[in-house]
FINU-731309 format. One line per 2 residues: number of its first residue (from 1); for each residue x, y, z of N, C-alpha, C. Coordinates in steps of 0.02 Angstrom, whole numbers, always signed. Each point is the difference from the previous one (the first is absolute). Layout:
REM FINU-731309
NUM = X/Y/Z/X/Y/Z/X/Y/Z ~ ...
END
This chain:
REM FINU-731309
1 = +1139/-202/+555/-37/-31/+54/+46/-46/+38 ~ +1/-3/+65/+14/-73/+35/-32/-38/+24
3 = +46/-58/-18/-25/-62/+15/-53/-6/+75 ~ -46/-22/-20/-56/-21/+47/-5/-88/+16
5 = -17/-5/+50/+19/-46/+33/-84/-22/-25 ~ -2/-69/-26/-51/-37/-22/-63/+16/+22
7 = +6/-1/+78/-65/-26/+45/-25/+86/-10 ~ +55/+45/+10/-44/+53/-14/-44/+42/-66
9 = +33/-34/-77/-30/+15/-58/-65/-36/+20 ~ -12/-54/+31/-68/-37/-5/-40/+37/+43
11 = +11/+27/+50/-48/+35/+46/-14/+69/-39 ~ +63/+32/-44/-43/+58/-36/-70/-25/-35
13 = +8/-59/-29/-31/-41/-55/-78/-31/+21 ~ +8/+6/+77/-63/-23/+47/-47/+45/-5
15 = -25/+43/-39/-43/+55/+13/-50/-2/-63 ~ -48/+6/-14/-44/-11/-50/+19/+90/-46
17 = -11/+20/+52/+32/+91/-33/+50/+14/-50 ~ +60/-20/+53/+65/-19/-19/+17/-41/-96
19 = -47/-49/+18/+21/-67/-51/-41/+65/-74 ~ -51/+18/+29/-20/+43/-55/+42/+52/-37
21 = +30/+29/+47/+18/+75/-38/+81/-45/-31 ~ +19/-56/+30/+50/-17/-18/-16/-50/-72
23 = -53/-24/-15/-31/-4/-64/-17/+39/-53 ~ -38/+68/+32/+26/+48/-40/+48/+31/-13
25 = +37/+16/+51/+62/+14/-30/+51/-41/-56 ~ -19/-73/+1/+28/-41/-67/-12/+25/-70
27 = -43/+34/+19/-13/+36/-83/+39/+48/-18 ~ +21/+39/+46/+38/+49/-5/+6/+48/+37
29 = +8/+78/-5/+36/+26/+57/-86/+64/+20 ~ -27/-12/+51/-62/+55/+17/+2/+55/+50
31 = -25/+56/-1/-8/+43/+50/-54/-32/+74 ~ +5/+44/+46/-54/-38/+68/-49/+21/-23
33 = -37/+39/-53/-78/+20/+0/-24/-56/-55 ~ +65/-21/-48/-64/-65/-58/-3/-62/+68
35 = +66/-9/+25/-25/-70/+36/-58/+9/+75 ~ +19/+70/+9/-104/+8/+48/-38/+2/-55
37 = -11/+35/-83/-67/-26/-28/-13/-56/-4 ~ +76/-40/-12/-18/-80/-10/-7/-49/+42
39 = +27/+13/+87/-36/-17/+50/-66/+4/+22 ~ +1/+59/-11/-66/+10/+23/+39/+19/+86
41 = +37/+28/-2/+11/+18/+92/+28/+66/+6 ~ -9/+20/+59/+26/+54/+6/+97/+13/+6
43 = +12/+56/+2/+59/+17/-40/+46/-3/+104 ~ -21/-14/+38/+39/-9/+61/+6/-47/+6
45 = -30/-55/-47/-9/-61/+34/+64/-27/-75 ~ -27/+15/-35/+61/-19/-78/+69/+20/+31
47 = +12/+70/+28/+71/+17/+4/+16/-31/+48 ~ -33/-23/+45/+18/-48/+55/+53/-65/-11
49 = -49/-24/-48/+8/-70/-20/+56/+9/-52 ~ +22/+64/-46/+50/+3/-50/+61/+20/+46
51 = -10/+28/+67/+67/+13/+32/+12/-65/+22 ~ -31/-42/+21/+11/-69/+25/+29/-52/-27
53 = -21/+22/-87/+31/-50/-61/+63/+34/-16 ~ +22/+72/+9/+53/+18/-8/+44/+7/+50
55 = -19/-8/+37/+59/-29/+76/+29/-64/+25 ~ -52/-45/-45/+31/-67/-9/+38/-17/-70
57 = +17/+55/-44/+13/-8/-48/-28/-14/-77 ~ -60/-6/-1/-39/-33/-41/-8/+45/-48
59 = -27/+79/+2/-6/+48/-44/+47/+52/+26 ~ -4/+47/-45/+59/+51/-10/-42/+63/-17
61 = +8/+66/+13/-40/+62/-29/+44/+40/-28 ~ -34/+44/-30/+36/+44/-49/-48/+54/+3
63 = +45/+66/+46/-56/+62/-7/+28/+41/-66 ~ -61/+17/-31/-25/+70/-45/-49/+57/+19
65 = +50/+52/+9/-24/+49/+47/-43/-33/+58 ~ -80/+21/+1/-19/-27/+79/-26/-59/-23
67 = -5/-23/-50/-27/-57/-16/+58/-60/+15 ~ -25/-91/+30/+59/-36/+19/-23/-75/-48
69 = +31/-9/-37/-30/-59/-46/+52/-58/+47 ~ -44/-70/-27/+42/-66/+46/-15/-47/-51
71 = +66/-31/-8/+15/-73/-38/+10/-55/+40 ~ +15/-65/-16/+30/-54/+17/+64/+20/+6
73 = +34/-21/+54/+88/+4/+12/+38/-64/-21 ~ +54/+37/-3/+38/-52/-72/+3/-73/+65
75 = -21/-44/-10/+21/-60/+39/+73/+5/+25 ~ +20/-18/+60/+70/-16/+35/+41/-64/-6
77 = -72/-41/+8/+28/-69/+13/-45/-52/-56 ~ +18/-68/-1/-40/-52/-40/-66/-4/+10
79 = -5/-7/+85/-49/-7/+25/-78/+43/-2 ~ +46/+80/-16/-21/+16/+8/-51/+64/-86
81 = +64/-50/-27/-26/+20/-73/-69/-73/-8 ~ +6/-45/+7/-39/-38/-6/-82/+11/+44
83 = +13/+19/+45/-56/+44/+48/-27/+44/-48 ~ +40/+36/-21/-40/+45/-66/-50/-38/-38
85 = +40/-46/-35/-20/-9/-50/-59/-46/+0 ~ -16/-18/+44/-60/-21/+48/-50/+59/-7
87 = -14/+52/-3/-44/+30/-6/-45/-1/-77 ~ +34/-8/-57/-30/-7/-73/-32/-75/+15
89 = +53/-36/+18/-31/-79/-19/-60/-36/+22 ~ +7/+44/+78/-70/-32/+53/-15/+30/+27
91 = -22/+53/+4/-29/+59/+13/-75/-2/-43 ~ +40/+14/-73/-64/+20/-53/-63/-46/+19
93 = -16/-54/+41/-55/-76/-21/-42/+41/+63 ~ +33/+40/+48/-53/+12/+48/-61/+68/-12
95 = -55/+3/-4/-51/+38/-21/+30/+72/+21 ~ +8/+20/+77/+31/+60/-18/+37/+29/-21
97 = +77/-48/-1/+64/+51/-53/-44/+1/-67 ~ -51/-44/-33/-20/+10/-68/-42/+69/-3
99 = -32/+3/+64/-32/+78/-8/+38/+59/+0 ~ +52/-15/+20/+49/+53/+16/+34/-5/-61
101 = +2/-40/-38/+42/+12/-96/-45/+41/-23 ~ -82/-15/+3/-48/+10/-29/-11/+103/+7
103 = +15/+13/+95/+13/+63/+13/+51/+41/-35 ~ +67/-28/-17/+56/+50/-23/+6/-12/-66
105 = -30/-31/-21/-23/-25/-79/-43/+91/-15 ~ -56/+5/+32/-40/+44/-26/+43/+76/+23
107 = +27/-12/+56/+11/+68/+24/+95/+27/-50 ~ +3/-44/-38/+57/-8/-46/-37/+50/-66
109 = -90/-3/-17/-6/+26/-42/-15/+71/+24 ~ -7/+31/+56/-13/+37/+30/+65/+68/-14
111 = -21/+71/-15/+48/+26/-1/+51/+30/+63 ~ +65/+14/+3/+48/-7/+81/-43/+28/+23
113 = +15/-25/+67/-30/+68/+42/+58/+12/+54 ~ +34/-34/+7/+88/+23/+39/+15/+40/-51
END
């Protein structure tokens, strides 16, 4: 990844969408159909928002065959590892990221469907 210039990691970070899938993605690495079950949104509006986090650097994809799974991208900078790490610490207290643990919690017991 390169370095991103401050003001613009925070404007990825401005999006209620955004802050989500980038919360879920702290857990680990997902395809676009668990984070639309676990949105709850449709799948133009997710890839939207995952090309947006991966053009500012933030996530990274990895295709398998037609299927495209997305992680967290390795941090560049201090700033911007710490931006991360902002998502576990203060994130979790607000009612919806907790529904959204509560969503990939269950759909974790669920068998693949990618």
């Amino acid at each position: 990844m390169t370095k991103r210039a401050p003001d613009k990691l925070l404007k990825a970070f401005a999006d209620e969408t955004r802050l989500r899938i980038l919360s879920l993605l702290s857990s680990g690495e997902m395809c676009v159909c668990d984070v639309m079950a676990v949105l709850g949104a449709p799948q133009p509006r997710v890839s939207r928002h995952l090309a947006y986090l991966r053009a500012h650097g933030l996530v990274q994809a990895r295709r398998d065959g037609t299927w495209v799974y997305y992680s967290l991208a390795k941090p560049a900078t201090g700033f911007h590892k710490r931006l991360v790490g902002c998502l576990d610490c203060c994130l979790d207290e607000a009612p919806i990221f907790q529904a959204d643990r509560k969503a990939l919690a269950k759909l974790a017991r669920r068998p693949a469907r990618c």
